[in-house]
N, C-alpha and C positions, 0 to 999 in steps of 0.2 A: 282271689281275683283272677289268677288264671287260670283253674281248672277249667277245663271242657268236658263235656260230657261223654267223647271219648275216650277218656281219662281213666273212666269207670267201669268195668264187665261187673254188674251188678247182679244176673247170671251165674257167674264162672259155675264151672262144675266142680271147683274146690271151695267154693263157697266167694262171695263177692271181693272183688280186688280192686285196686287203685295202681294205675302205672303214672309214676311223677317220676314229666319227662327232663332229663339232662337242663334242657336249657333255662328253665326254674329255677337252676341252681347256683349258687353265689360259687363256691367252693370247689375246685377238682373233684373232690369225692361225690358234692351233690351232684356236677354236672356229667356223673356217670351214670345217673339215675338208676332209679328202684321201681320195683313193685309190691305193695306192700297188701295185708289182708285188710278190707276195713269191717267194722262192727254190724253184725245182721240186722240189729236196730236203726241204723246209717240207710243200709241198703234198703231196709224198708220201707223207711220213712221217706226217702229220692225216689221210688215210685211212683209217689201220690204227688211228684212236683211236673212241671209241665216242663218235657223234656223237649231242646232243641238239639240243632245240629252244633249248634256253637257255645256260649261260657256257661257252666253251672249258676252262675252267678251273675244276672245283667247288669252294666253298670250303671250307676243312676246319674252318671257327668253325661253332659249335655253334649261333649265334643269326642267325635271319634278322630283319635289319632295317638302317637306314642306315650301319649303322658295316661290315657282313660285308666289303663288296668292295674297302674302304679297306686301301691298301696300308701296309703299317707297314716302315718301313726295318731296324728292329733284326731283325724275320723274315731278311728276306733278308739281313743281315749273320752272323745266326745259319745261315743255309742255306749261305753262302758258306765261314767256318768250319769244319763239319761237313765239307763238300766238300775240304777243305785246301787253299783258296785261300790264300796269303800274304796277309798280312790289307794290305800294305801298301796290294794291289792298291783293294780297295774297301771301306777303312776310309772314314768318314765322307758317301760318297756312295756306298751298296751298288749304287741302281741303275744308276745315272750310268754306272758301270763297263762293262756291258752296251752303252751306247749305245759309248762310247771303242773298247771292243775291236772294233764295230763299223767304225765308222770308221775305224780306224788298219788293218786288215785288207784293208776294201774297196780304202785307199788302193793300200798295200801291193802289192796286183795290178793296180792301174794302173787302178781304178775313176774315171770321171770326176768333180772335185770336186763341181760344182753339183750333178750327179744323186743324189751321195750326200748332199749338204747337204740335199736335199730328202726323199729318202728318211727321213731322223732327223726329219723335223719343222722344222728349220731355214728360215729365211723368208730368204729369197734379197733381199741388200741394196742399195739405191742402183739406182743407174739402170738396170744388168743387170738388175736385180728386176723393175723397173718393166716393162723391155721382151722378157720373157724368160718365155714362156710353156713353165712347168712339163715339160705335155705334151710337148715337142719334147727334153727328156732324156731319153738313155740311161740311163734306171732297169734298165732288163730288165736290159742288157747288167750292170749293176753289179751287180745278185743273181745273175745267172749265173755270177756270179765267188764267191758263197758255198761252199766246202765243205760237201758230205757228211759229216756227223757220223759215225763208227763207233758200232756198237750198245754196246760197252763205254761210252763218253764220253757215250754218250747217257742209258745206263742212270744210272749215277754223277749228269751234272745235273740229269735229271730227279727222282732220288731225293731228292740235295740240295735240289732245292727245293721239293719235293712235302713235306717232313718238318716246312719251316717252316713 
């Protein structure tokens, strides 16, 4: 809900990137923010979307003011539903579940752990942390491993969640 479309060099000449800025961030670490790589299939598909100056995402609340961009969990539980997600899946942490399938997917194709620990936002622990600068992960390599959505799948979760 708060990305902008600034947000994204979908361009780069290292291939398309995402800066998620500091104040998005719940936590000391998030609000140092990142810049991370995002999936060529991502960047391709936000092409063909009608880009403005302002949110990736317009919201569909009727009132503009401090509460519009605030994410509310029962939306996206009621979007997940509608979708015929098995609710087992992302009862009680709608969003949460997005990041998991995430993860357990990258793993899946042999994505390397830290890059993808990092990729989520994940603050890389203890002494690795310490001396383990970010930049030197195979990020790319671990979004290159994202599938291509089909226009069907894509139609279905976009709908579902554009409804909430």
């Amino acid at each position: 809900m708060e990305l902008k479309w600034s947000d994204f060099s979908l361009d780069h000449t290292a291939g398309p990137i995402l800066t998620i800025r500091g104040e998005m961030g719940k936590t000391k670490h998030e609000r140092s923010g990142r810049v991370v790589p995002i999936s060529p299939h991502l960047a391709e598909e936000m092409r063909t979307w009608e880009q403005t100056d302002g949110w990736v995402i317009v919201s569909a609340r009727s009132r503009n003011g401090p509460r519009e961009r605030v994410f509310r969990a029962r939306d996206l539980g009621r979007a997940w539903a509608r979708a015929g997600v098995r609710e087992g899946v992302w009862q009680g942490r709608p969003a949460h579940c997005f990041r998991k399938g995430f993860i357990t997917g990258l793993k899946r194709k042999g994505a390397d752990t830290e890059a993808v620990e990092q990729l989520v936002g994940h603050k890389l622990m203890g002494q690795r942390g310490t001396y383990l600068d970010p930049d030197a992960l195979p990020m790319r390599a671990a979004v290159a491993k994202v599938p291509k959505v089909d226009a069907a799948t894509r139609v279905t979760a976009v709908h579902a969640v554009a409804v909430g």
